[in-house]
Backbone atoms as SQL, in Angstrom:
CREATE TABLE atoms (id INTEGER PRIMARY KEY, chain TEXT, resi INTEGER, resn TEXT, atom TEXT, x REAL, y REAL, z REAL);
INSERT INTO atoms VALUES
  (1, 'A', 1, 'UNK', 'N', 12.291, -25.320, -5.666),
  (2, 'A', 1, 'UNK', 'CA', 12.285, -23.940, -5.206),
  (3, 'A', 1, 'UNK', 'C', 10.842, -23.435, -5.246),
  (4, 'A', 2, 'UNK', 'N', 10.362, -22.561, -4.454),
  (5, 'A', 2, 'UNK', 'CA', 9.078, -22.315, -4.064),
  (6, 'A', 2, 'UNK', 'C', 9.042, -21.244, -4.866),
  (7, 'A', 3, 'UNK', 'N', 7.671, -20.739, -5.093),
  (8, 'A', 3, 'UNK', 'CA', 7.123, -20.204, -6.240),
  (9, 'A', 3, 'UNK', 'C', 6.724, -19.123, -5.290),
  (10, 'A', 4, 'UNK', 'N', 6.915, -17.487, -5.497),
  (11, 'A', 4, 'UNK', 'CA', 6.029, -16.297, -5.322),
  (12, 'A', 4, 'UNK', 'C', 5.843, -15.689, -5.900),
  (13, 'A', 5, 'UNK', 'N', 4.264, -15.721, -5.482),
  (14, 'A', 5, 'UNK', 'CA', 3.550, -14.656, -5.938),
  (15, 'A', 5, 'UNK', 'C', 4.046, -12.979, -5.655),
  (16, 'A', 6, 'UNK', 'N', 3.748, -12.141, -6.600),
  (17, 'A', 6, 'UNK', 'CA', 4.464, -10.229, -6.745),
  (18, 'A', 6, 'UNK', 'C', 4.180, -9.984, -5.345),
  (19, 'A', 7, 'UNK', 'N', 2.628, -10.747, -5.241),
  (20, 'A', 7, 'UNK', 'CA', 2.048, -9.848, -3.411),
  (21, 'A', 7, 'UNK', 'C', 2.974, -10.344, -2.338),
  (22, 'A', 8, 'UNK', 'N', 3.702, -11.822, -2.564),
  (23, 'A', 8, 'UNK', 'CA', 4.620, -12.018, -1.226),
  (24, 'A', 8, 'UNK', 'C', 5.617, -11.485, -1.183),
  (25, 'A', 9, 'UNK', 'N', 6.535, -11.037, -2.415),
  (26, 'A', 9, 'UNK', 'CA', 7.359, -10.671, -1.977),
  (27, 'A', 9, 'UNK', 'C', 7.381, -9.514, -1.799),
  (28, 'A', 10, 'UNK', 'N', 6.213, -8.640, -2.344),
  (29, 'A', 10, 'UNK', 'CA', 6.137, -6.986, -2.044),
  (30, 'A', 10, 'UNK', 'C', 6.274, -7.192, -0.622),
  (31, 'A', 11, 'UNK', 'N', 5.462, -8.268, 0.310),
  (32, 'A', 11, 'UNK', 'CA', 5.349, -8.626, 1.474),
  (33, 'A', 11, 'UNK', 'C', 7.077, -8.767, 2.405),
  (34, 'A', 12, 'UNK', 'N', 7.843, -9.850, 2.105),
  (35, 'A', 12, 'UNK', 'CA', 9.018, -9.812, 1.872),
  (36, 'A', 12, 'UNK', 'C', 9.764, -8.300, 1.814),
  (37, 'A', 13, 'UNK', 'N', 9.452, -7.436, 0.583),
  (38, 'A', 13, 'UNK', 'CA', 10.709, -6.410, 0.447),
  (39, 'A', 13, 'UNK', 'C', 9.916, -5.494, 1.310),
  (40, 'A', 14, 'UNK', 'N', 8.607, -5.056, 1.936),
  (41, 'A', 14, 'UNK', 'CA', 8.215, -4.685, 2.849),
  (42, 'A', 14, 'UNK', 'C', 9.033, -4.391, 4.227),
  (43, 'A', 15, 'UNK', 'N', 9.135, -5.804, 4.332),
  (44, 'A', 15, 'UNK', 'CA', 9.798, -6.278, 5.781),
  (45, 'A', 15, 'UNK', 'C', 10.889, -5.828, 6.270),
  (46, 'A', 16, 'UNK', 'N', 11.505, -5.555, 4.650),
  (47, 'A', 16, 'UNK', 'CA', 12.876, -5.426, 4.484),
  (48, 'A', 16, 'UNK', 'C', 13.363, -4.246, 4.476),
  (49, 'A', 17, 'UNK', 'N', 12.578, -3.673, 3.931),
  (50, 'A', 17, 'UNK', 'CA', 12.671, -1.932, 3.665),
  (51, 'A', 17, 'UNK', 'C', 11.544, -1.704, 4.583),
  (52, 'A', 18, 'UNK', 'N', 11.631, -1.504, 5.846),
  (53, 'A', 18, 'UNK', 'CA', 10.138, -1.165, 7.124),
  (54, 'A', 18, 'UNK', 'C', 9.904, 0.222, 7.132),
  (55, 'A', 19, 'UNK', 'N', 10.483, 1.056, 6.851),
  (56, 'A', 19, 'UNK', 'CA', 10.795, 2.459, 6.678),
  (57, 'A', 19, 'UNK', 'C', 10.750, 3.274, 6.066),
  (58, 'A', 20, 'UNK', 'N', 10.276, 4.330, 4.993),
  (59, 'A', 20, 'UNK', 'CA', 10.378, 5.423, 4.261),
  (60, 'A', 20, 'UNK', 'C', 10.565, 6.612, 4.464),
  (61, 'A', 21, 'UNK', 'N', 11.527, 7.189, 5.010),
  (62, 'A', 21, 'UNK', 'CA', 11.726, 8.843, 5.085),
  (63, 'A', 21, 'UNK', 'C', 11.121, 9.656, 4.149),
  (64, 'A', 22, 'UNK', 'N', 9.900, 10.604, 4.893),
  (65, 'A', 22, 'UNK', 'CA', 10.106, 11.162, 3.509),
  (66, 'A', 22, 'UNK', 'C', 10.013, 12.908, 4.512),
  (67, 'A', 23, 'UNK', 'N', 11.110, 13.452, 3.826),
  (68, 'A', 23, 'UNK', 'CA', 11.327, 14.914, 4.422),
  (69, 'A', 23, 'UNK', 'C', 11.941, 14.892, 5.766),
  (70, 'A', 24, 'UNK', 'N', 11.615, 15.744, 6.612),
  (71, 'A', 24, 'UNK', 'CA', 11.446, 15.735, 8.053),
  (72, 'A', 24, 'UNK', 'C', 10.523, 15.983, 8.933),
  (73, 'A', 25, 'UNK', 'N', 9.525, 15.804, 7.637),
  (74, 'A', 25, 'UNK', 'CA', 8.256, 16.592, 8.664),
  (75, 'A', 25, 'UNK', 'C', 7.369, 14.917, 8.826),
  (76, 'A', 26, 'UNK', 'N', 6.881, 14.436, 7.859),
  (77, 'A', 26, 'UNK', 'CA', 6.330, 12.812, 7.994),
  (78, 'A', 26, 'UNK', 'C', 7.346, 11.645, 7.580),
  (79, 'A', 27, 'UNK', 'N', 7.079, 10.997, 8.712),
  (80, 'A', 27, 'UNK', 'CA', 8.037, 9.281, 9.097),
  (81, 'A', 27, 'UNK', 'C', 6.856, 8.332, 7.933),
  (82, 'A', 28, 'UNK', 'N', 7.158, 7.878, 6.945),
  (83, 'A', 28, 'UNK', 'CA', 5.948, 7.023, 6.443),
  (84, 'A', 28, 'UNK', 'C', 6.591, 4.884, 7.071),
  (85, 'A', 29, 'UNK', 'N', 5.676, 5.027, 7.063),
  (86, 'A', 29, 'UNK', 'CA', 5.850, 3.265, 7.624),
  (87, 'A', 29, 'UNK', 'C', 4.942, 2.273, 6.297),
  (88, 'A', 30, 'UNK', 'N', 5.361, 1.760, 5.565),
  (89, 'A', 30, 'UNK', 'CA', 4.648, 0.890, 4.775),
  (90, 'A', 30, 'UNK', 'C', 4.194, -0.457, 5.486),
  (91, 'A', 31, 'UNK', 'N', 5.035, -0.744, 6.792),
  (92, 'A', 31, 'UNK', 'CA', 4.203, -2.125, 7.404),
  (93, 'A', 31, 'UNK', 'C', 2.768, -1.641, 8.225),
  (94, 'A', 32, 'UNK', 'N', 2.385, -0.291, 8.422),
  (95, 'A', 32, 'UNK', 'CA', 1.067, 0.030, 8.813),
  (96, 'A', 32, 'UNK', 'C', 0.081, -0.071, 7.770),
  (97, 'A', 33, 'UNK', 'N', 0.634, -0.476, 6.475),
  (98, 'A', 33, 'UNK', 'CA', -0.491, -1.310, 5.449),
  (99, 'A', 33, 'UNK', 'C', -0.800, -2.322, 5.499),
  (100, 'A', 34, 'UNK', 'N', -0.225, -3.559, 6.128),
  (101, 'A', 34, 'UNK', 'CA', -0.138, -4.642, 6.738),
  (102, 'A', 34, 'UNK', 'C', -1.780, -4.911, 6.975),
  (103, 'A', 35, 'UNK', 'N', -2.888, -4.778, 7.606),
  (104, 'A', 35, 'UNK', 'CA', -3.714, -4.777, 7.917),
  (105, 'A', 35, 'UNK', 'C', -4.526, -5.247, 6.205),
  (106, 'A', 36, 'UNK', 'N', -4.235, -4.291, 5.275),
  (107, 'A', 36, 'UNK', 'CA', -4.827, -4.490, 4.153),
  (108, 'A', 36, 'UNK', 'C', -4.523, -5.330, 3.493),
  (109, 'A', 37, 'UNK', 'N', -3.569, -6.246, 3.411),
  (110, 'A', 37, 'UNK', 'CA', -2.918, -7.201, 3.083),
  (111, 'A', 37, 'UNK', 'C', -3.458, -8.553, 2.750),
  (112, 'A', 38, 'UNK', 'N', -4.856, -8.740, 3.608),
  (113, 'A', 38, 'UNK', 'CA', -5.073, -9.866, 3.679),
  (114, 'A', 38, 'UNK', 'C', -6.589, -9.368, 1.911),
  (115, 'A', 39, 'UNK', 'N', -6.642, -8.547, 2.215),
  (116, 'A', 39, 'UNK', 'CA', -7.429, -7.608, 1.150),
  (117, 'A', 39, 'UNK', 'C', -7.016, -7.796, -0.328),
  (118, 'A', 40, 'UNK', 'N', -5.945, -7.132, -0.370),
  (119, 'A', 40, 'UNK', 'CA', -5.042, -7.316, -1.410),
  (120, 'A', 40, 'UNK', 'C', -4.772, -8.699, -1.874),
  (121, 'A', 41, 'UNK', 'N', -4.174, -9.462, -1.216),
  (122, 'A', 41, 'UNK', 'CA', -4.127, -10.809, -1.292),
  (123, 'A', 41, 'UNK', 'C', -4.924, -12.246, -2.143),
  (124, 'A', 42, 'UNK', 'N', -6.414, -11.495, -1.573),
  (125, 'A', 42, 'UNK', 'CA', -7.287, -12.645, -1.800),
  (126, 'A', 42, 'UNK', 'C', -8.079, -11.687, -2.219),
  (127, 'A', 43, 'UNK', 'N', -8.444, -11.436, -3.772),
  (128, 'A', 43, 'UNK', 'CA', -9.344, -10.324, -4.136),
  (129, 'A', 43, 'UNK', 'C', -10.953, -10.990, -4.161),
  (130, 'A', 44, 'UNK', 'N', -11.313, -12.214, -3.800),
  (131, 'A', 44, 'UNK', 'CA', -12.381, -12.321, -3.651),
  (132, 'A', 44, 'UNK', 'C', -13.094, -12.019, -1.976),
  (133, 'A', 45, 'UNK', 'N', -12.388, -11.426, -1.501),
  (134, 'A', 45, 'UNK', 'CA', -12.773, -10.863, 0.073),
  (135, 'A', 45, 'UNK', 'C', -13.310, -9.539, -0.382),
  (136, 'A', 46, 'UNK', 'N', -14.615, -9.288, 0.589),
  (137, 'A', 46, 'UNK', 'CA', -15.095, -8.019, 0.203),
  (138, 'A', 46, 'UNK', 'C', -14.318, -6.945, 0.687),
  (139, 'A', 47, 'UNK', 'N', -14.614, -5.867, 0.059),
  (140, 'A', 47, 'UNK', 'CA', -13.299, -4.655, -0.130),
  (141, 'A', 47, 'UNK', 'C', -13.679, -4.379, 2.156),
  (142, 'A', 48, 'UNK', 'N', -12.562, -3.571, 2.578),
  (143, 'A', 48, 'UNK', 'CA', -12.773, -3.619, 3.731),
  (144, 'A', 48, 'UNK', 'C', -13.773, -1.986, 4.329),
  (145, 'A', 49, 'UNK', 'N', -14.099, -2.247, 5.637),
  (146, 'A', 49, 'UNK', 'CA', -15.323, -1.296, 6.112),
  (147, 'A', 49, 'UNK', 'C', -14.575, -0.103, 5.891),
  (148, 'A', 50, 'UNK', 'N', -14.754, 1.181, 5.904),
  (149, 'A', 50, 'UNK', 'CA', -14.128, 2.242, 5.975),
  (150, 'A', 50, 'UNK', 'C', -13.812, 2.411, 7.151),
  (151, 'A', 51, 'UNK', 'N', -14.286, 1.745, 8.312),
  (152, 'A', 51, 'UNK', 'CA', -13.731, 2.013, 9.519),
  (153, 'A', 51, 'UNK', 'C', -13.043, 1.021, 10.374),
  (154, 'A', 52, 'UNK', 'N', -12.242, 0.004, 8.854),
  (155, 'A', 52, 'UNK', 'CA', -11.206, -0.908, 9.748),
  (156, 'A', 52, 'UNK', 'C', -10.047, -0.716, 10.138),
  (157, 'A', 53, 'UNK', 'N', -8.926, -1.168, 10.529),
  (158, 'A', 53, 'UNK', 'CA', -7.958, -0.857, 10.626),
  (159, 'A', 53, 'UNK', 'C', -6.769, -0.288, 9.197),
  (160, 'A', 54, 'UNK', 'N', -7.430, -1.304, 8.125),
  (161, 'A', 54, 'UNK', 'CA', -6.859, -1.245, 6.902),
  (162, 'A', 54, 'UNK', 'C', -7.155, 0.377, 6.174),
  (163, 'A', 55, 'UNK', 'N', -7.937, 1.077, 6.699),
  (164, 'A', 55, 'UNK', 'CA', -8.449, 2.081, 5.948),
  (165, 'A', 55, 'UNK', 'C', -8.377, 2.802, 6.883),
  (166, 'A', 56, 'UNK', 'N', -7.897, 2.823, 8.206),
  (167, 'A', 56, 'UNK', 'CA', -8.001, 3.950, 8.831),
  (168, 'A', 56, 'UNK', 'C', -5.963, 4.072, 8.601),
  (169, 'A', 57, 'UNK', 'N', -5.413, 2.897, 8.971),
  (170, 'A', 57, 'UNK', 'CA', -4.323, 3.176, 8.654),
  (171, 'A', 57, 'UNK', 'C', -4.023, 3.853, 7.284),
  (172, 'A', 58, 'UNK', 'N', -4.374, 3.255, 5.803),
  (173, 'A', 58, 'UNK', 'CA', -4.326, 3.976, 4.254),
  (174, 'A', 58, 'UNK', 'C', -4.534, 5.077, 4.577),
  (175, 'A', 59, 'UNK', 'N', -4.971, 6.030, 5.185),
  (176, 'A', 59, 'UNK', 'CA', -5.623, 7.009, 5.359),
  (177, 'A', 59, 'UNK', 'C', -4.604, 8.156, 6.102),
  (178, 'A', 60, 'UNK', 'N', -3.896, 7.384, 7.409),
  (179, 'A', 60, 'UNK', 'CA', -2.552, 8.066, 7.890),
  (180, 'A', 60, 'UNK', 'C', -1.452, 7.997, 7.204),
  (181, 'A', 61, 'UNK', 'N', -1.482, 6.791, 6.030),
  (182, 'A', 61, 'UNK', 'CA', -0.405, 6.886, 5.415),
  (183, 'A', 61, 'UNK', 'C', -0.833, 7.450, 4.037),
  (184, 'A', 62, 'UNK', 'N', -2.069, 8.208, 3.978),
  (185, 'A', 62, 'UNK', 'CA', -2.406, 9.131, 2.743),
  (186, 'A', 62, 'UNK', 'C', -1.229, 10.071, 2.212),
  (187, 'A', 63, 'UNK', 'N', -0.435, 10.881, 3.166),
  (188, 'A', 63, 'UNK', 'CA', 0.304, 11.603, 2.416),
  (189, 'A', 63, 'UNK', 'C', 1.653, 11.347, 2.010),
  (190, 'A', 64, 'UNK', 'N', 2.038, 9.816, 2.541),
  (191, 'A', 64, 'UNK', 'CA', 3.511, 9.080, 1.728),
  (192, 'A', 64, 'UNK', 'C', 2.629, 8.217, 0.870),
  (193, 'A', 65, 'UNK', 'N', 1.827, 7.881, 0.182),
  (194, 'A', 65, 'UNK', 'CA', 1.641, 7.147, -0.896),
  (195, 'A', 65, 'UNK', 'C', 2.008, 7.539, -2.321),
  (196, 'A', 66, 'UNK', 'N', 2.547, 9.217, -2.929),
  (197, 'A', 66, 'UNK', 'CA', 3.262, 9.317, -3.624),
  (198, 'A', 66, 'UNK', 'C', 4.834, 8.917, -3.546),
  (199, 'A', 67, 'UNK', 'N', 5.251, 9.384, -2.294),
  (200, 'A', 67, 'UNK', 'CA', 6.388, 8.356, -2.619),
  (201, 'A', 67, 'UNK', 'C', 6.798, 6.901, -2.195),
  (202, 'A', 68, 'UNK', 'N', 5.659, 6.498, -2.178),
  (203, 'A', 68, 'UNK', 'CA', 5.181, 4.887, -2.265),
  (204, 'A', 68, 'UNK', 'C', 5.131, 4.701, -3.626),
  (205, 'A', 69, 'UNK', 'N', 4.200, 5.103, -4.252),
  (206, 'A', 69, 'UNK', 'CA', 4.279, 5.421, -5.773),
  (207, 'A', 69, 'UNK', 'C', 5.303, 5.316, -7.034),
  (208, 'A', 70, 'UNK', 'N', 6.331, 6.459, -6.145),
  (209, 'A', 70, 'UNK', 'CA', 7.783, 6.507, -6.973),
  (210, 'A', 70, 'UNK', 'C', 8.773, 5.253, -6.707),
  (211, 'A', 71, 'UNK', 'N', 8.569, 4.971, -5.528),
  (212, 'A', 71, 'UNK', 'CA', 9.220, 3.796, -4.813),
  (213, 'A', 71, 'UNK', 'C', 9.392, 3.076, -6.014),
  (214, 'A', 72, 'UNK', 'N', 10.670, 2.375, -6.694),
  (215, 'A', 72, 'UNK', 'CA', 10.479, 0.889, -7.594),
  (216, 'A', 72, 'UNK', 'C', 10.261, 0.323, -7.174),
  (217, 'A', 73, 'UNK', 'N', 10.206, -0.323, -5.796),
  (218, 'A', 73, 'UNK', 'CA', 9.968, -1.658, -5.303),
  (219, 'A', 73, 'UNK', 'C', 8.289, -1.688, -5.373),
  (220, 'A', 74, 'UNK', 'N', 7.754, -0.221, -4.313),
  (221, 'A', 74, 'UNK', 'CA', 6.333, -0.469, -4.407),
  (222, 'A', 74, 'UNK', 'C', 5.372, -0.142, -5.318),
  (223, 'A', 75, 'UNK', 'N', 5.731, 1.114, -5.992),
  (224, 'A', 75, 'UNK', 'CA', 5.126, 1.356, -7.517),
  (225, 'A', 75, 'UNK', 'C', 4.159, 0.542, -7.937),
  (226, 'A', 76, 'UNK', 'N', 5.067, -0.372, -8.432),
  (227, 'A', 76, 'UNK', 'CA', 4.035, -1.542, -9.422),
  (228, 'A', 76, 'UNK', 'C', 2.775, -2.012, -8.917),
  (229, 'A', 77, 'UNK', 'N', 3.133, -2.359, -7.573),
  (230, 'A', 77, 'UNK', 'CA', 2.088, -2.881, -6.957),
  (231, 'A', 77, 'UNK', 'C', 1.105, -1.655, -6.718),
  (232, 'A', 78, 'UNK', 'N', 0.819, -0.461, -6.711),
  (233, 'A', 78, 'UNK', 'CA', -0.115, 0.072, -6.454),
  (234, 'A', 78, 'UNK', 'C', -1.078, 0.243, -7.826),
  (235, 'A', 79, 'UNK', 'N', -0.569, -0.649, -9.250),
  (236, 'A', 79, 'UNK', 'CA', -1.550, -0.791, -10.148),
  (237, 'A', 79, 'UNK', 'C', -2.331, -1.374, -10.050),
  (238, 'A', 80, 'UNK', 'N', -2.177, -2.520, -9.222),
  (239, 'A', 80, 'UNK', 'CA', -2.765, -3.561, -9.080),
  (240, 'A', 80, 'UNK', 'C', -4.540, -3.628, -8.619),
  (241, 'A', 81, 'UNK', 'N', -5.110, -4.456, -9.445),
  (242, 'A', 81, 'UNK', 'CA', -6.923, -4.024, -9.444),
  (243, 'A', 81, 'UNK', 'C', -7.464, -3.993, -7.721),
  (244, 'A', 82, 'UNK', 'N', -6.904, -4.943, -6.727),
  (245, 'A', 82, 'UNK', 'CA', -7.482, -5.393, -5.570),
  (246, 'A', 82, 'UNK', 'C', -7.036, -4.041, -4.622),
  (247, 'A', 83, 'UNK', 'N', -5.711, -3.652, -4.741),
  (248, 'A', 83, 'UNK', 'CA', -5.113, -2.194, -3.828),
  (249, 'A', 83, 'UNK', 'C', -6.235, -0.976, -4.563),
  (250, 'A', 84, 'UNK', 'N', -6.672, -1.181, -5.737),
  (251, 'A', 84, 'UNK', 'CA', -7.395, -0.075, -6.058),
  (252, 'A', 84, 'UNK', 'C', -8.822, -0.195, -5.719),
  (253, 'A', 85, 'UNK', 'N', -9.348, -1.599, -5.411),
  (254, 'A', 85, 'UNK', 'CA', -10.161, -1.447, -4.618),
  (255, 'A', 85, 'UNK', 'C', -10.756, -1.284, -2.869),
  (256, 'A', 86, 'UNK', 'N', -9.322, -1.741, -2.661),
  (257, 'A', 86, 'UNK', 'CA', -8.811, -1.840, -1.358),
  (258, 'A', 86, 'UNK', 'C', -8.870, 0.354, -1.190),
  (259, 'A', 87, 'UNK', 'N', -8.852, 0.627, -1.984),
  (260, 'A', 87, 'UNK', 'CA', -8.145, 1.969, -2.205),
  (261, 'A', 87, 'UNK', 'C', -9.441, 2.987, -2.090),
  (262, 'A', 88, 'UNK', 'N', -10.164, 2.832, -3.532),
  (263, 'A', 88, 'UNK', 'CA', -12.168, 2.834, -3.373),
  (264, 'A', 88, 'UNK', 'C', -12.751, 2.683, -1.671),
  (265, 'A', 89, 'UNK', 'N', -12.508, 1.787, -1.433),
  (266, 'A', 89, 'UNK', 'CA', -13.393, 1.554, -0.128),
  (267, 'A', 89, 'UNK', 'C', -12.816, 2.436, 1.071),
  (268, 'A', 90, 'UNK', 'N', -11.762, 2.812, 0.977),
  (269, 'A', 90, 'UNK', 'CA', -11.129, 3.633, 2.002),
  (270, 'A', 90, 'UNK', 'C', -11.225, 5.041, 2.020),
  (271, 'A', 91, 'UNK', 'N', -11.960, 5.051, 0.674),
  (272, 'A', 91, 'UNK', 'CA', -11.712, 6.831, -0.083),
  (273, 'A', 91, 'UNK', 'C', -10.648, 7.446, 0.134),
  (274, 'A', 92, 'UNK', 'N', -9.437, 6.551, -0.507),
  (275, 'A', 92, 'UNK', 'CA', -8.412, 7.332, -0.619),
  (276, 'A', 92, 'UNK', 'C', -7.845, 7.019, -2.203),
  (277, 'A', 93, 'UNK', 'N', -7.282, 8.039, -2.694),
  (278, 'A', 93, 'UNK', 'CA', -6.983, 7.817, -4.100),
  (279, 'A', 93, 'UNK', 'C', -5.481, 7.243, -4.158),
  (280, 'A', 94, 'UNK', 'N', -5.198, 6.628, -5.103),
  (281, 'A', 94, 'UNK', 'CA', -3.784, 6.030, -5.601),
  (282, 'A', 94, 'UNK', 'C', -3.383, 7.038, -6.018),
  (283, 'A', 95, 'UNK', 'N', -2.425, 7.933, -6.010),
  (284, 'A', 95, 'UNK', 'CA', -1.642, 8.679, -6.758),
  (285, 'A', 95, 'UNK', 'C', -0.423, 8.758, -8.142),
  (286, 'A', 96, 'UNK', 'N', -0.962, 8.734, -9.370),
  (287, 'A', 96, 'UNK', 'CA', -0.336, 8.499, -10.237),
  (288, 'A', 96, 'UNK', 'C', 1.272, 9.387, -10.167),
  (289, 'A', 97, 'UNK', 'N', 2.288, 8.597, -10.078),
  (290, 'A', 97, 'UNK', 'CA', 3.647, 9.167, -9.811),
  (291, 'A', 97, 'UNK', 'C', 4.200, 9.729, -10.811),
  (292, 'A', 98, 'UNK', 'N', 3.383, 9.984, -12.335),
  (293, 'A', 98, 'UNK', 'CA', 3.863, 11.260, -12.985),
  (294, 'A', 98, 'UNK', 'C', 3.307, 12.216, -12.190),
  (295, 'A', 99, 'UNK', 'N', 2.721, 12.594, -11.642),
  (296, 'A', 99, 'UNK', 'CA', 2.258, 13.710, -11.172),
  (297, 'A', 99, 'UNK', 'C', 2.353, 14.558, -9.487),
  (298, 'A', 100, 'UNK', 'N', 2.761, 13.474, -9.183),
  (299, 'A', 100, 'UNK', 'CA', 3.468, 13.549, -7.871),
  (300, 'A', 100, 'UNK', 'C', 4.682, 13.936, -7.448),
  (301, 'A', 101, 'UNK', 'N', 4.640, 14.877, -6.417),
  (302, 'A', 101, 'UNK', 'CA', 5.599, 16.009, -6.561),
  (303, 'A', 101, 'UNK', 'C', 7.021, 15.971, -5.406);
């Protein structure tokens, strides 16, 4: 039986869950993070330009990343050192989900 790594199957339950409602006012999409992925992945890749796809997308999906946050599935993974640098380079902050409303 094959061995995964947390990042594939976040990758995996991604796929699976393509969708996040949140309200009625913003549709959040977690596969438009997809781009950053390869970022996340392989933390010896330099963090990405602020004007790639990976950071322009983080950036539209700035205001569902709290409840990305709360999410159990995705939560965990936004501790993770490489999304927070992935995160740095985009100038967008991780949102700690005690505090998120």
């Amino acid at each position: 039986m094959p061995k995964f790594s947390g990042i594939n199957m976040f990758l995996i339950v991604a796929i699976l869950m393509v969708k996040v409602h949140v309200g009625t006012a913003v549709d959040c999409d977690i596969m438009k993070l997809l781009p950053c992925y390869p970022f996340i992945k392989d933390p010896t890749l330099p963090a990405p330009s602020p004007d790639s796809d990976c950071c322009n997308n983080l950036r539209m999906e700035e205001p569902c990343l709290c409840d990305f946050a709360k999410n159990p599935v995705f939560g965990s993974y936004l501790n993770n050192p490489s999304v927070k640098k992935v995160a740095d380079a985009c100038s967008v902050a991780i949102p700690d989900p005690k505090t998120c409303h």
